[in-house]
C-alpha positions as CSV (number, residue, x, y, z in Angstrom):
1,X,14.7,128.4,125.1
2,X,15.7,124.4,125.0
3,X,19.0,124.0,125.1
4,X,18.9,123.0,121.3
5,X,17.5,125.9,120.2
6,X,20.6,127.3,122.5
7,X,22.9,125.7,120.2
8,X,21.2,126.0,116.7
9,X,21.3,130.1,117.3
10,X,24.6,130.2,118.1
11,X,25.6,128.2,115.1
12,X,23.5,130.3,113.4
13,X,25.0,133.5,114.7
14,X,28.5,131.9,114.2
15,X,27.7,130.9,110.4
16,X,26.0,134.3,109.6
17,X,28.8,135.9,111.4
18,X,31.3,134.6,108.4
19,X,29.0,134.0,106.0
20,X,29.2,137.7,103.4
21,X,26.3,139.5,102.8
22,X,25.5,139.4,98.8
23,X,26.4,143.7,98.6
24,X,29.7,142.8,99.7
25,X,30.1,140.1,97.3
26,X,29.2,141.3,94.5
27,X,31.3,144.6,95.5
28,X,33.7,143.1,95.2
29,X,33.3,141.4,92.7
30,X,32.6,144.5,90.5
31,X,36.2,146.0,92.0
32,X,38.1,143.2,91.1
33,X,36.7,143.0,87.7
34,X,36.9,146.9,87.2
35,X,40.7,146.6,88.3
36,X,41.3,144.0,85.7
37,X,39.5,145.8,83.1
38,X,41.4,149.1,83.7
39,X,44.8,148.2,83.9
40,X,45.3,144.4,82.1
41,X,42.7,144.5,79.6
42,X,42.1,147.7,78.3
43,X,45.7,148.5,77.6
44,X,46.1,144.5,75.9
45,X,43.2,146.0,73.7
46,X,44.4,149.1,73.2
47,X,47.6,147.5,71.9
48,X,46.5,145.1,69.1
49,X,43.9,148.0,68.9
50,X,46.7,150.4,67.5
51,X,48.6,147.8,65.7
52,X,46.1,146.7,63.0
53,X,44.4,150.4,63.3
54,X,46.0,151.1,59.0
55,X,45.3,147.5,58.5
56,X,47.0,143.8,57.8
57,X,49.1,145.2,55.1
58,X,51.4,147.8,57.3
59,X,51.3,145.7,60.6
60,X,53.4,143.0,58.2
61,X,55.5,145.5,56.7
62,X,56.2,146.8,60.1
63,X,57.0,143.0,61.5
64,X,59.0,141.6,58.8
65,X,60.8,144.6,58.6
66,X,64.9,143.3,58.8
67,X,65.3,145.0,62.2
68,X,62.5,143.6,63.4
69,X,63.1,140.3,62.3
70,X,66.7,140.7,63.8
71,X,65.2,141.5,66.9
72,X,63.0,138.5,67.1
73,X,65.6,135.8,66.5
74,X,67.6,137.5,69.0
75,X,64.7,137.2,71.4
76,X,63.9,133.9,70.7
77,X,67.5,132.7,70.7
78,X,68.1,134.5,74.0
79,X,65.2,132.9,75.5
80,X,66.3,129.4,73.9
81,X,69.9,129.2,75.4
82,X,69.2,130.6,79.2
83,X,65.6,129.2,79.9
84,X,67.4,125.7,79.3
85,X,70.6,126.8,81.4
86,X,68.4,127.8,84.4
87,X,66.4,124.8,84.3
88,X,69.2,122.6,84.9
89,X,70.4,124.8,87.6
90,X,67.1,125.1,89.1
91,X,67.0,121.4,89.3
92,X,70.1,120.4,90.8
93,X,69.9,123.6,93.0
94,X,66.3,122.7,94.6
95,X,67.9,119.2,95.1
96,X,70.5,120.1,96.6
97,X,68.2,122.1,99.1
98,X,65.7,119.8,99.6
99,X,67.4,116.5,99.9
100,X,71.2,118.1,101.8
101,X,71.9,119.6,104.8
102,X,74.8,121.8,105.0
103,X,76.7,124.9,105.8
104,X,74.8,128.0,103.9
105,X,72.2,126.6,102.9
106,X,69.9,129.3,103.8
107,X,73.0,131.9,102.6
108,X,72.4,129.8,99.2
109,X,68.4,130.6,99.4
110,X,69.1,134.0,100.1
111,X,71.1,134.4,96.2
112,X,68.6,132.5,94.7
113,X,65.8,134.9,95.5
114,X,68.7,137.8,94.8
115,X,67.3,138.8,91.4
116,X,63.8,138.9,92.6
117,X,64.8,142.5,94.8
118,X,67.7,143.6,92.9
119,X,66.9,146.3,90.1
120,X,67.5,145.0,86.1
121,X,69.1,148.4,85.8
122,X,71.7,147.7,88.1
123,X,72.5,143.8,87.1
124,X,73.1,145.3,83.5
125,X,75.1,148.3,85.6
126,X,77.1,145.3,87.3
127,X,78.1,143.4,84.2
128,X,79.4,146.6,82.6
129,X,81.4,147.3,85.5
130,X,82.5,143.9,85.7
131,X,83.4,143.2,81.5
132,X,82.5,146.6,79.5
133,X,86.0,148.2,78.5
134,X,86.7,150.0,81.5
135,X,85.9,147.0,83.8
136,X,87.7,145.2,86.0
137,X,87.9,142.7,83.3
138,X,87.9,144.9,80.3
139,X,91.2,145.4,79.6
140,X,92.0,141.2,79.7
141,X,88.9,140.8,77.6
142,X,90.2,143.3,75.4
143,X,93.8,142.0,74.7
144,X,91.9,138.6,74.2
145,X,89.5,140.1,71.4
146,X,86.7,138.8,74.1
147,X,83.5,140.7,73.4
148,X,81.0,140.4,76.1
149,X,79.3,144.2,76.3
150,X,77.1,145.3,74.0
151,X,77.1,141.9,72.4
152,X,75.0,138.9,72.9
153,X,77.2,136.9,75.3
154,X,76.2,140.2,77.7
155,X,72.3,139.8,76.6
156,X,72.7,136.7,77.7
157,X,74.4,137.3,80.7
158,X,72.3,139.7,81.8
159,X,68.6,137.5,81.1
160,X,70.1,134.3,82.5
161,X,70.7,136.5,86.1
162,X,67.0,138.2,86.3
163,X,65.6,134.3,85.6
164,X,67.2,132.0,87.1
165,X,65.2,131.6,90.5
166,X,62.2,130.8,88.6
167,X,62.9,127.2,88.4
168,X,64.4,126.5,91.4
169,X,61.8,128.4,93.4
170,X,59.4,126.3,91.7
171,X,60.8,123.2,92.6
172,X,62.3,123.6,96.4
173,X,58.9,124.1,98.6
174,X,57.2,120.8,96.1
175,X,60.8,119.3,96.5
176,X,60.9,120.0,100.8
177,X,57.3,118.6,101.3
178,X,57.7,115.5,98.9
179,X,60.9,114.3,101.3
180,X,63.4,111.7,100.2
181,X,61.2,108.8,101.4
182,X,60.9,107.1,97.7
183,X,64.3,108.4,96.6
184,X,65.7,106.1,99.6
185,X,63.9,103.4,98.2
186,X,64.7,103.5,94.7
187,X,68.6,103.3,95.8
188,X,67.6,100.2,98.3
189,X,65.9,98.3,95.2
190,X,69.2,98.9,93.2
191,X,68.5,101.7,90.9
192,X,71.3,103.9,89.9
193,X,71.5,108.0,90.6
194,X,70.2,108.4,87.0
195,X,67.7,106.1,87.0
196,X,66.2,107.5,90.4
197,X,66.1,110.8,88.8
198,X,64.3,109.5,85.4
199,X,61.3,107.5,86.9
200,X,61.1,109.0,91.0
201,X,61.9,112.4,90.7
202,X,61.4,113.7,87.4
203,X,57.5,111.9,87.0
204,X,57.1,113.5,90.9
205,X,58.3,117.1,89.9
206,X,57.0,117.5,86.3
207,X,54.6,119.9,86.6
208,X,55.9,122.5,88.6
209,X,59.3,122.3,86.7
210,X,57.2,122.9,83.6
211,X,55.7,125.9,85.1
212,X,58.7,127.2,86.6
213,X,60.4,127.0,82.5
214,X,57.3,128.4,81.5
215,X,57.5,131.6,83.9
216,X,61.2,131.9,83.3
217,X,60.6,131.6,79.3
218,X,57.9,134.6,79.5
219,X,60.7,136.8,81.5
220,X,63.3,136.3,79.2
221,X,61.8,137.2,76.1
222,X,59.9,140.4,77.7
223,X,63.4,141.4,80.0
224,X,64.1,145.1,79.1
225,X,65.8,147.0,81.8
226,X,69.0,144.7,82.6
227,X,69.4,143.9,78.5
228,X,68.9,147.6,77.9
229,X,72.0,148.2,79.4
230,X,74.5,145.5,78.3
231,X,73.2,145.3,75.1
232,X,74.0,148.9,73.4
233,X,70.6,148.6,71.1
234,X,72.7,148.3,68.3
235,X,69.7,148.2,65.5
236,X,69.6,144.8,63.7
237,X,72.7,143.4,65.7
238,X,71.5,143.7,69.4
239,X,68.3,145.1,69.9
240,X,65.3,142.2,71.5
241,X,61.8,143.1,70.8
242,X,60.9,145.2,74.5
243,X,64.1,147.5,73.1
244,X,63.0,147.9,69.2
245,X,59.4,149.1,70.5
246,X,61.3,151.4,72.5
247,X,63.6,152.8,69.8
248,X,60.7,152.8,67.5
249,X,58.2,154.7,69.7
250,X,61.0,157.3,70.3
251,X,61.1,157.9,66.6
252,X,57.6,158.1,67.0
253,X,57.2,155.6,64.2
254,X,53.9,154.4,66.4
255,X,52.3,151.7,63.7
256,X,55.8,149.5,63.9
257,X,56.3,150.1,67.7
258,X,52.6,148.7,68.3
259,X,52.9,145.8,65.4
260,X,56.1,144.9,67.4
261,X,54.6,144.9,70.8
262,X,51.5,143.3,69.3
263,X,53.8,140.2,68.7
264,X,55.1,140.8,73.0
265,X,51.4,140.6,74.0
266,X,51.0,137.6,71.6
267,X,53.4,135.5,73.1
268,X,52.9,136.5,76.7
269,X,48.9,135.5,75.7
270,X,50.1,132.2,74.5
271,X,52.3,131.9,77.9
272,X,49.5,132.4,79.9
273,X,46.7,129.6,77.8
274,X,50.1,127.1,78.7
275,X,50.5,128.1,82.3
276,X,46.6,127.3,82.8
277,X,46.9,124.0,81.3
278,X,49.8,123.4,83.4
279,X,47.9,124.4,86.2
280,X,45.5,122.7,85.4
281,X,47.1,118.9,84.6
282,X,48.9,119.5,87.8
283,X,45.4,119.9,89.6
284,X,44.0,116.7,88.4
285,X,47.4,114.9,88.8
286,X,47.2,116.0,92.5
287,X,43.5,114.8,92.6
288,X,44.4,111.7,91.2
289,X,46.9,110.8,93.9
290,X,44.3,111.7,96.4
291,X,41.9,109.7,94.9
292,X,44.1,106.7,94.4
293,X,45.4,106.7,98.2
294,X,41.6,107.1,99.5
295,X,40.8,104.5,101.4
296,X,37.7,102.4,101.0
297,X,34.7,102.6,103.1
């Protein structure tokens, strides 16, 4: 054998060695499709399925029903005041990371990715033991006529803890391998702190702070363990939508519970179409700037 036959049948051998057989492709194909069938889209069927099963006419009685309603706003208005709060703090806590050295930085990391292993039970379980009427704080808060437990300062309390390293864990690794190169030179060519922000940072970041608010967002309006436990699920005063389901599937009043959830599934749905265009806009950007530093032939 030549010695280029030599070399073309061990590339072959290397190729084919990697290379999968179309069984095993298509296995697992069919697995992963199976899986995702079974426990993501079958139950999102079964869902709107059960929630328009006696028709449009009781699904809107069952969603503009006042304590549903009251649960939506409350949703929606939790989601409006700490998705905004953790943004900022996820900003100016990636930049601190990414552009600062100092003492604890990685003891700062380490909270940050805090709520991502502690349980929701126990951060609601914290709050009460920290402001609930026999708190350490309780009796201050009290003699104040403070209200934080089993009101919507708590609700709030509660989601802003379980979200708030979406944004920041977002932005640190994009933040880390982007350096402080073209910050440097923004400040050398005379532009203020703001102004660096406004056109460096902010055009360089956009996307995956936009992701990061869009992940946060979804969490905060489908939270239910910590909010469960701060909030009291006092019907129409401080009940969010994952808690009415509950309360109205234990009262086996299954055509509201599902109607409810319905509108859950809708708005996670909706989430997910604006996390793939994100995705996607932050693809091409990135193929853009590859394109545009290519060099010519």
């Amino acid at each position: 054998m030549s010695a280029i036959s030599t070399v073309a049948a061990s590339r072959y051998e290397r190729n084919s060695a990697t290379r999968e057989t179309p069984w095993l492709k298509y296995t697992l194909l069919g697995l992963g499709l199976g899986y995702f069938a079974l426990f993501i889209l079958m139950p999102l069927i079964a869902v709107f399925f059960e929630a328009l099963r006696r028709g449009w006419g009781p699904y809107l009685a069952a969603v503009i029903e006042p304590d549903a309603l009251s649960a939506i706003r409350l949703t929606l208005t939790v989601a409006l005041v700490s998705v905004p709060l953790n943004l900022v703090f996820g900003v100016a806590a990636a930049w601190l990371i990414a552009k600062f050295e100092f003492r604890g930085k990685q003891f700062l990391l380490t909270f940050i990715d805090l709520p991502f292993s502690v349980s929701p039970v126990v951060v609601g379980l914290m709050y009460i033991l920290l402001f609930g009427a026999n708190g350490w704080f309780g009796a201050w808060l009290a003699a104040h006529d403070i209200r934080l437990i089993f009101a919507l300062p708590g609700i709030l309390m509660a989601t802003i803890f379980v979200t708030f390293p979406f944004v920041a864990r977002e932005l640190i690794p994009l933040m880390q391998s982007q350096g402080k190169e073209e910050e440097e030179a923004a400040i050398v060519l005379g532009a203020s702190g703001w102004q660096m922000f406004w056109h460096v940072t902010l055009p360089n970041i956009r996307w995956a702070l936009l992701y990061g608010v869009i992940l946060a967002n979804a969490r905060a309006m489908g939270e239910f363990g910590a909010v469960s436990v701060v909030s009291g699920k006092i019907r129409g005063a401080t009940n969010t939508m994952p808690l009415q389901v509950e309360i109205l599937y234990n009262e086996y009043n299954f055509a509201a519970a599902f109607a409810v959830a319905s509108l859950l599934a809708l708005l996670a749905l909706v989430t997910l179409v604006i996390k793939t265009w994100v995705e996607h806009r932050a693809a091409d950007g990135q193929g853009a700037g590859a394109a545009g530093t290519e060099k010519p032939a």
